[in-house]
N, C-alpha and C positions, 0 to 999 in steps of 0.2 A: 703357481703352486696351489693346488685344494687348501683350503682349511675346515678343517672337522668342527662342522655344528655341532650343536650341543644338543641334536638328536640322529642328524643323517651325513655322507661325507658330500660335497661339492669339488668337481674337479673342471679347471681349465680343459678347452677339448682343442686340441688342435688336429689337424687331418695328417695323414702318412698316406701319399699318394701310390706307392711303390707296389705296396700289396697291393691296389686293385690296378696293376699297368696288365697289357695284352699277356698273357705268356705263350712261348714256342711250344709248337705241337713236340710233344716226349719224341718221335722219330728223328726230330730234328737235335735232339739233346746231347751235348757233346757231356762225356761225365765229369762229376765235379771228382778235383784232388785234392783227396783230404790228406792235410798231417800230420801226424800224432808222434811227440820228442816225447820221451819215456825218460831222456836225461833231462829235461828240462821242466825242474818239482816247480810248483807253486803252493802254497798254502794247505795244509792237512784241514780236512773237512770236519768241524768242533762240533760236538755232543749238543750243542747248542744251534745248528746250523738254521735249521727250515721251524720257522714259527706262524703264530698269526694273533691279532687282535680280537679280545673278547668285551664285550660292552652292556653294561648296564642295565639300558635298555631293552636289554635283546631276551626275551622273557626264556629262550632256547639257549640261553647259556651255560643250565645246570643240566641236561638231558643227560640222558644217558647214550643216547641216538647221534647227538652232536660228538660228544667224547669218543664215540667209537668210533664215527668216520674222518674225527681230526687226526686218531690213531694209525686209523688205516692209509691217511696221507702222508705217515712218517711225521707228525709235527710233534716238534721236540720244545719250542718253549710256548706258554698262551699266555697274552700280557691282559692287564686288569687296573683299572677299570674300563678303560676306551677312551681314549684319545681326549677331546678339551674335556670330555667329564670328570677325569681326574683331578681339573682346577677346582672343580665345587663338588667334589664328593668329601664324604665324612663317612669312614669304615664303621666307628661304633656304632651309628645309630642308623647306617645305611641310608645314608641321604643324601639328595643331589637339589639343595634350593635352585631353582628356576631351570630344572629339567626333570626328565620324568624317568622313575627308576621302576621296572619290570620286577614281578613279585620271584621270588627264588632265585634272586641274581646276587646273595649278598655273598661275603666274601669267602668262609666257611664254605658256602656252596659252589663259588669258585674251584675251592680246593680240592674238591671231592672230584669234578669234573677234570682238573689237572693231572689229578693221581690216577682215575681210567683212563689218560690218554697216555700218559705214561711220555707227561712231560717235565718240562721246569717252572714254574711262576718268574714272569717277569711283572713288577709290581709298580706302580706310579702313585708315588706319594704328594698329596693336594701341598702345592706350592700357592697358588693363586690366591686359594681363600683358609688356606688350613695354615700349621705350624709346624714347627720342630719336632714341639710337646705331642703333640697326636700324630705326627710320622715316628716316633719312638716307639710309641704304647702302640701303635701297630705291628712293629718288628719284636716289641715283645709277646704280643699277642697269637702273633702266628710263627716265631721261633723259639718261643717260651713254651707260653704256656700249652698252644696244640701242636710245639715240636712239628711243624710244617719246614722248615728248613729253607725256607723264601731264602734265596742267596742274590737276585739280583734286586737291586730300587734304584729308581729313575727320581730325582727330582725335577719335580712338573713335567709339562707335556708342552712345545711349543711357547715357550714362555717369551719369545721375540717378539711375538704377535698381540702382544698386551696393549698394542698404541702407540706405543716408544717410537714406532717406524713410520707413523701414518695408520697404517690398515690397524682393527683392532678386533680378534675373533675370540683371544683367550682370556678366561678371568684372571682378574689382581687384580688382590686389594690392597696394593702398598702403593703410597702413593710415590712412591720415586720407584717408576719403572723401568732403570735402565740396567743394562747389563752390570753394570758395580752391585745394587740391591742385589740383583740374583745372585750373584758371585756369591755374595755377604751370606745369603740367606743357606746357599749350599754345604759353606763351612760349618756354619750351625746345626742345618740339619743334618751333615755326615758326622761331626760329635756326638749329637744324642743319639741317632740312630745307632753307633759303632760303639758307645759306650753299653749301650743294653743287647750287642750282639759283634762282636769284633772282626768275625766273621765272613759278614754281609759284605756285599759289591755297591759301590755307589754311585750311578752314572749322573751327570749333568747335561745338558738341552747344549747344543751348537746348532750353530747355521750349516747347511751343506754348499759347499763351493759350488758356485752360479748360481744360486737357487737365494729368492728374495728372500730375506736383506742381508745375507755374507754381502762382507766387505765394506758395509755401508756404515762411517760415522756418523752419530746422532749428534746433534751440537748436546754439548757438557760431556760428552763423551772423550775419555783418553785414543778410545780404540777403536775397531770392531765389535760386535757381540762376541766372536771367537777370541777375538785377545785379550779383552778385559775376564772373562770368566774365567778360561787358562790360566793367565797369570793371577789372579786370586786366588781361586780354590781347584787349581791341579793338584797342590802338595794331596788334596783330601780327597780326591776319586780316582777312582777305577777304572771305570770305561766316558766313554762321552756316548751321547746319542742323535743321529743322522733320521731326519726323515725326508723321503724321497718318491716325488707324483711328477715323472719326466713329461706325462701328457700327451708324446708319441710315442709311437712303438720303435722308435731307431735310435735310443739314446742309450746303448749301453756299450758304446765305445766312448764315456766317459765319465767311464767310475773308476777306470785306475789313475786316472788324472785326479777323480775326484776323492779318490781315498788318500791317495800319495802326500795330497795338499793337504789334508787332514790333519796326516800324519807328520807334517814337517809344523803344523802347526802348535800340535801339541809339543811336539820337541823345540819347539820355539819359545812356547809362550809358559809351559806349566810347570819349569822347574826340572832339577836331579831327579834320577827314577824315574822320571815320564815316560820311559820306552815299557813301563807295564800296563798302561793305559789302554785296553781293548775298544773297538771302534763299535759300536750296536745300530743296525741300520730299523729301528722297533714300528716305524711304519714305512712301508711299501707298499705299492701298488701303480699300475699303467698309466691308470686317472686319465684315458682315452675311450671317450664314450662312443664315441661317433666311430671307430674304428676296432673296436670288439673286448670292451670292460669287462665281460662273462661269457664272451665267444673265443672260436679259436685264436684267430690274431692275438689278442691279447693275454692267452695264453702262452704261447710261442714266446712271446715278449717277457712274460714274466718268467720262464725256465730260463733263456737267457741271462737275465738281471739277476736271478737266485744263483745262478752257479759261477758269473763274474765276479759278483759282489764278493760271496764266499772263498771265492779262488782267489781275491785279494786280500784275504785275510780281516774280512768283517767276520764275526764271533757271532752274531744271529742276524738273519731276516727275517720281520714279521708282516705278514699281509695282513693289508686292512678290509677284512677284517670277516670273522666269521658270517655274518648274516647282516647283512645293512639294509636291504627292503631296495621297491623298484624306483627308475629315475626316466630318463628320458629314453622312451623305446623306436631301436631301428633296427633294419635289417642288414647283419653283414656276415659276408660267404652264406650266403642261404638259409643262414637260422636266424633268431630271432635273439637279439639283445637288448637285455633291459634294465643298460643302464645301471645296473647294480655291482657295488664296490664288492658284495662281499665272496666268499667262495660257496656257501649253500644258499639254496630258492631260500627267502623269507613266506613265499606264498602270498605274496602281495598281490594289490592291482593296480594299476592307476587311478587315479583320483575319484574319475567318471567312470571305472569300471569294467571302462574298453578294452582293456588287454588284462590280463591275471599271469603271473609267473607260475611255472609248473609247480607240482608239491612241495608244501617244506622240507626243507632237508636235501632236496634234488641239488645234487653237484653238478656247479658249473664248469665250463672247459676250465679256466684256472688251478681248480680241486685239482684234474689231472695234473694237471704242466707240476703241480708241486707234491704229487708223489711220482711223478715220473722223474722228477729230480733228486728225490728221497731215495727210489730206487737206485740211480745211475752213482751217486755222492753219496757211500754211507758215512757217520763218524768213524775216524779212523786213518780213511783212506787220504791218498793224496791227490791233488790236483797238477795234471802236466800239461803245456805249453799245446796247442791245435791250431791247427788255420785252414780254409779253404780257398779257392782262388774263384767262390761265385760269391757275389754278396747277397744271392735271397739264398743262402743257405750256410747255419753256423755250427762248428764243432766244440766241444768241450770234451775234455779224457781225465781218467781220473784210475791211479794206479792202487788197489785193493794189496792190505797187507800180506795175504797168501801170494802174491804176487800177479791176479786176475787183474786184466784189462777192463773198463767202462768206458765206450763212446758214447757222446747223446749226439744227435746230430736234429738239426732244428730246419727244416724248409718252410719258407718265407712264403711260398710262391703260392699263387691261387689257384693254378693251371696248368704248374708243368710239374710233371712227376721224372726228379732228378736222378739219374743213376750217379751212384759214387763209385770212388777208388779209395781206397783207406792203402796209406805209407806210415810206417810205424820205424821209429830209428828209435834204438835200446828197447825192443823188446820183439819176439820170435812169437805168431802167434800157432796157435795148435793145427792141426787139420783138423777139417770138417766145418760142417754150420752151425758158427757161434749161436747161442741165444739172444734174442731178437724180442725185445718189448717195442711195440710198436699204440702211439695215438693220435687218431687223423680226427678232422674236420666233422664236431658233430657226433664222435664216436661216445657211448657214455661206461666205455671200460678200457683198462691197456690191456692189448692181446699180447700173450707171451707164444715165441714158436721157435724152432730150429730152423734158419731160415738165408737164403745167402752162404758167402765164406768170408772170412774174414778179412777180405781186400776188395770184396764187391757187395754193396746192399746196391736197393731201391729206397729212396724217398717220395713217398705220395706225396701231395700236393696240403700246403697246410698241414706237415706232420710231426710229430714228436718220435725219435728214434733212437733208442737207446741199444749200440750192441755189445755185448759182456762176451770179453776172451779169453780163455786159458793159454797160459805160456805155453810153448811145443816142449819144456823141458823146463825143472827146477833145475838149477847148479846148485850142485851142494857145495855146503863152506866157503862161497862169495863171505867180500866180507862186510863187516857192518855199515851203518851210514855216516859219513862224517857229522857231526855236531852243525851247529848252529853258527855259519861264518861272522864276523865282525871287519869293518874296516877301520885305516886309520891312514892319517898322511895320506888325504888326498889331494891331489892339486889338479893345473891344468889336463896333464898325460899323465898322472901316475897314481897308482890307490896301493897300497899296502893290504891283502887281506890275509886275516888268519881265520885256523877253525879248530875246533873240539879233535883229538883224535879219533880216525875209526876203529874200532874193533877188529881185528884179524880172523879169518877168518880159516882154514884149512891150512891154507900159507902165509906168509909174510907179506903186509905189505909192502909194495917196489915203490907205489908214489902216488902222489895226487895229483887230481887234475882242475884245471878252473874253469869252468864253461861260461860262455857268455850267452843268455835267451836273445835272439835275435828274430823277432816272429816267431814262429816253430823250426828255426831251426838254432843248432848251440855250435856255437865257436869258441874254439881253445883256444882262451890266453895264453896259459902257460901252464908249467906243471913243475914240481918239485918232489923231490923226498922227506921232507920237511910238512911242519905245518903254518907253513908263512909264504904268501908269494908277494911280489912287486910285481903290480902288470904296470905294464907300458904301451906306450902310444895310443893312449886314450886319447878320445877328442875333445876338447873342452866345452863347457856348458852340456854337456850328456849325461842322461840318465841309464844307469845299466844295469840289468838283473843277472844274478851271477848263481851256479850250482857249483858246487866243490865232488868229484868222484874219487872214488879211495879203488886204486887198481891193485891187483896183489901178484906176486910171483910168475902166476901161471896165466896173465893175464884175465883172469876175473873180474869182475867193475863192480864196486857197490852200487845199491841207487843212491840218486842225486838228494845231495843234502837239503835243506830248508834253504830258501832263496836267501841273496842279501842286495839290497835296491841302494845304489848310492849316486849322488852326480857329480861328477868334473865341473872344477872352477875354471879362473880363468886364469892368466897366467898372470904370478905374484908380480915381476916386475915389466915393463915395458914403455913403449915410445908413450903408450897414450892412455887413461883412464877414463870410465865413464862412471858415471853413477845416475839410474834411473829409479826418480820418487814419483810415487803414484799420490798426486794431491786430494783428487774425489774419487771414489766408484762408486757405481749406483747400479749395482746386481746386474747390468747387461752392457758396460762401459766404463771406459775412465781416462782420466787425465794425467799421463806422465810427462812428469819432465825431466829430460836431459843435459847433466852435467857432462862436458865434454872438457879436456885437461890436455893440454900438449905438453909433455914431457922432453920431445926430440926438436929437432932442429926448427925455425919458424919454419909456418907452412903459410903458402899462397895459394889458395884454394884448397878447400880439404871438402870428402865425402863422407858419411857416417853411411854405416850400412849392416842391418841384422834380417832375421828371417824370424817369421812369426812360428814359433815351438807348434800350435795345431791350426789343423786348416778350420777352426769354427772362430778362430780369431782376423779381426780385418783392421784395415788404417780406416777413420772418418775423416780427419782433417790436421792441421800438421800448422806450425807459425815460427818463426826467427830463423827459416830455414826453407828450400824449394823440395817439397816432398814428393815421392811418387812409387806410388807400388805395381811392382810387375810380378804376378801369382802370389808366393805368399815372402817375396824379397821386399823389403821398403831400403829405399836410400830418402839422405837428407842430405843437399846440398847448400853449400853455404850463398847465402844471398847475393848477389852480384856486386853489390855495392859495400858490401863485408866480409871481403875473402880472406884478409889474413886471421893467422890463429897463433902468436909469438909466442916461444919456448915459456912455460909456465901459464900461460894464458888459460881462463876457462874461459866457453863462452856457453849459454844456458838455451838451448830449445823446446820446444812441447810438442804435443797433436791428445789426439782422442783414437784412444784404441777400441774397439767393437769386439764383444764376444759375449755366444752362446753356448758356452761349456764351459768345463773348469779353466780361468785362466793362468796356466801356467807362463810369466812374463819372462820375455825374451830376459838371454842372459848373457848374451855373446855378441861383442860389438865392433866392427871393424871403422878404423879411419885410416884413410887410404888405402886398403888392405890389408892392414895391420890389426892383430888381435890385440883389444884392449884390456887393458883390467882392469874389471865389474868392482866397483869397491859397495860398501852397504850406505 
């Protein structure tokens, strides 16, 4: 994970082989099938969605030239000051001791730049070296007295990184670094701040699950950094704040693992009411040098990550960051990368000279990827379920409240220009060639055209493709969307879920229906007259996203309500119980042990046996038991010389689990066949 200097950003480089493998001559190209569920809603796209990081330093923060092309890329929040210089800036007197602050950066002119872009201020109040007292008179300064209306503050910026963990890149100056202080200090400063403005949003610093140091207890420590802050000062904020540098371009099939965990965490850890707690992801970026930081590939990556993230209901993504200056220069797909985090030229050179980045202000490939995705997700709209069955090429859809269709479609590939098939279930597209935004490899504008039909494009090679559909027909008087579902009484097989009524529409409604997201495509549970169902024959230990449709008389279908994410336990009573405690982790490993319980008849031999939940989790080693993993199955068999296990018996095993993604810990454990129950 980069950490943000206290003048440039530094990012871990790791390599992504894929984009540069052989690709197939296009003649030989079988086309890719794409598919787009229209009943299968995800997250509404927030006013808040596409941001980016402004910084101190950066003498082109107040322009008016900046403002207008952050405009033109749709960016909806700009945060201030920049990253660790929020631990040692001081707003009044516009100062940053032992970093250098750029003349016409100060806050006032912040604001001014905010309001021609025709954004929101996201704002980071000095934790490190500052107070309470002067995070107050800030929020009164700019909601007071210049009626600026700042609604969201961040307390500090990476405040984990203070030394607590080992590594230490952020200031603080209190000498008990660990997450309890922060905790302590959050409450405080969301009193004073809330008391001079009630208003205001107040986010707090987490670790992002896998990402150094989640997970990691410090000795004196009760917790995690995530659970000690949660349970202190959840009652007093708002949102929390995620920052995320995956460092290859193939890590964004694990952000809904990583939000989901997030999100069980706050509901763990921060108290009643904690489900209004919004998730803010306020820096992002590839933090892949060597594989295209301000070239295409790393663009393609970052449209990706902006419309998953969002489509899981993170509330902003901020790239880091407007203008950062140049870094290590190489050449990838044919142009020249240099190294640079930000999304315009700073107009830098290298050190010696040898290289100069094009004029200031020149947007790099990124710039597009995040108004092509500004374009494709406006706020408003909703996000629906997509899949294709090539892996160098990804879909996202996204349903427009006129009822218009958005595909983006993303090819990976270096060298082969994909043809698609677009399959669309719940929704009917128009005749003719939809409109067609298109940005390939290199290109330095999106071209708009009438182009294709609406079941067939082309994908160039390294491209960004966005196609926007009209329905073949409005239905009038469909009827409204169902509400916002809830569950309750879940257990192993069975969830209870309810939801808001629909509105009616032309006719009466005849009934609801419960869909289940299954990849892109949705399966009926069940359906009722009613606003309450029992589904049945759930699987245990599963997680399941679920839409509710409101049908009417004449068969009409509303669209698909707001998602609801819940998981199957295990079953309440049984022959056998397990209980697995994680003793250490250490951000890419750990140590569990299991309690194993015989409830049923002695046994003479017994086998334990789960499956690892994703394939970036592995077995390392295993003890008080014969371990052994085939794909992603492990058993544990009992020792030769300790096979029985008598009725009430426990008996206690371990290993070391491996993982490079968020780890979601197995929850489903059989002995001898039998499903056990997971107790805490």
């Amino acid at each position: 994970m980069p950490r943000i200097s206290l003048r440039v950003a530094s990012a871990v480089l790791l390599t992504l082989t894929a984009l540069n493998a052989p690709a197939a001559h296009a003649d030989e190209t079988d086309a890719v099938q794409v598919t787009v569920n229209a009943r299968a809603a995800l997250a509404t796209v927030p006013e808040t969605g596409l941001g980016t990081n402004h910084a101190i330093w950066d003498s082109n923060l107040g322009t008016n030239e900046t403002a207008d092309l952050l405009k033109d890329a749709g960016m909806k929040v700009l945060r201030y000051p920049g990253g660790s210089y929020s631990d040692i800036y001081h707003w009044a007197d516009h100062t940053a001791p032992g970093g250098y602050v750029a003349p016409n950066t100060d806050f006032d002119t912040f604001m001014r730049g905010v309001r021609r872009t025709g954004a929101q201020p996201m704002v980071t109040a000095n934790y490190g070296t500052g107070t309470a007292e002067e995070a107050a008179a800030w929020v009164r300064h700019a909601n007071l007295t210049k009626g600026y209306g700042v609604k969201y503050w961040e307390i500090g910026n990476e405040n984990y990184g203070n030394g607590h963990y080992g590594a230490a890149w952020e200031a603080d100056d209190h000498a008990d670094k660990s997450p309890n202080e922060y905790a302590r200090h959050v409450v405080a400063y969301a009193d004073a701040m809330k008391a001079v403005d009630p208003t205001i949003k107040i986010g707090a610093v987490l670790t992002t699950p896998a990402n150094w140091p989640d997970a990691i207890v410090a000795e004196g420590d009760s917790g995690s950094w995530n659970k000690v802050v949660l349970s202190t000062a959840g009652s007093k904020i708002d949102f929390v704040i995620l920052h995320w540098y995956p460092g290859a371009l193939d890590k964004t099939g694990h952000v809904p693992d990583m939000i989901q965990l997030t999100r069980e965490q706050i509901a763990k850890y921060a108290g009643p009411g904690s489900e209004r707690i919004g998730i803010a992801m306020t820096e992002f970026n590839t933090g892949s040098n060597s594989n295209g930081t301000n070239t295409q590939p790393g663009a393609l990556a970052a449209a990706d990550a902006y419309a998953t993230l969002l489509a899981n209901g993170v509330f902003t993504v901020d790239w880091w960051n407007v203008h950062n200056g140049i870094g290590t220069v190489t050449e990838v797909e044919g142009h020249t990368d240099y190294g640079d985090f930000g999304l315009l030229s700073s107009g830098t050179c290298t050190s010696d000279g040898s290289v100069c980045e094009p004029a200031l202000n020149t947007p790099f490939a990124p710039y597009y990827a995040l108004q092509m995705t500004s374009r494709f997700a406006r706020p408003g709209d909703r996000f629906l379920r997509a899949a294709t069955d090539q892996a160098e090429v990804t879909a996202h859809a996204a349903r427009r409240p006129n009822g218009d269709l958005a595909v983006m479609l993303i090819n990976t590939s270096s060298g082969t220009s994909y043809p698609v098939e677009l399959d669309y279930s719940g929704f009917t597209p128009a005749a003719g060639a939809p409109t067609v935004l298109t940005h390939t490899n290199g290109a330095t504008s999106i071209t708009t055209a009438a182009t294709g039909t609406a079941t067939t494009q082309t994908l160039p090679p390294l491209s960004l493709t966005t196609v926007i559909l009209k329905p073949s027909a409005v239905q009038p008087g469909r009827p409204g969307t169902p509400g916002q579902p809830a569950v309750a009484a879940v257990t192993d097989q069975t969830a209870t879920i309810t939801w808001p009524a629909a509105k009616p529409g032309a006719r009466p409604i005849a009934k609801y229906e419960v869909h289940r997201q299954h990849g892109a495509v949705s399966e009926q549970l069940g359906e009722t007259g009613g606003t309450t169902l029992t589904v049945r024959n759930l699987k245990p230990g599963t997680r399941y996203t679920v839409n509710v449709i409101a049908r009417d008389a004449g068969g009409a279908t509303s669209d698909p309500s707001p998602p609801l994410t819940f998981t199957t336990g295990t079953p309440a009573t049984s022959s056998c119980s397990v209980k697995l405690t994680v003793q250490t982790d250490w951000a890419s490993g750990y140590v569990g042990a299991i309690d194993i319980t015989n409830h049923g008849a002695p046994l003479n031999g017994w086998t334990l046996s789960f499956t690892w939940p994703r394939a970036w989790q592995s077995f390392g080693s295993g003890w008080s038991a014969v371990w052994t993993q085939t794909g992603s199955n492990v058993k544990a068999v009992n020792e030769p010389a300790n096979p029985s296990l008598a009725t009430g018996a426990t008996t206690t095993i371990g290993y070391v689990g491996n993982y490079s993604g968020p780890n979601v810990l197995p929850s489903v454990f059989t002995l001898n066949g039998t499903v056990c129950t997971t107790t805490q």
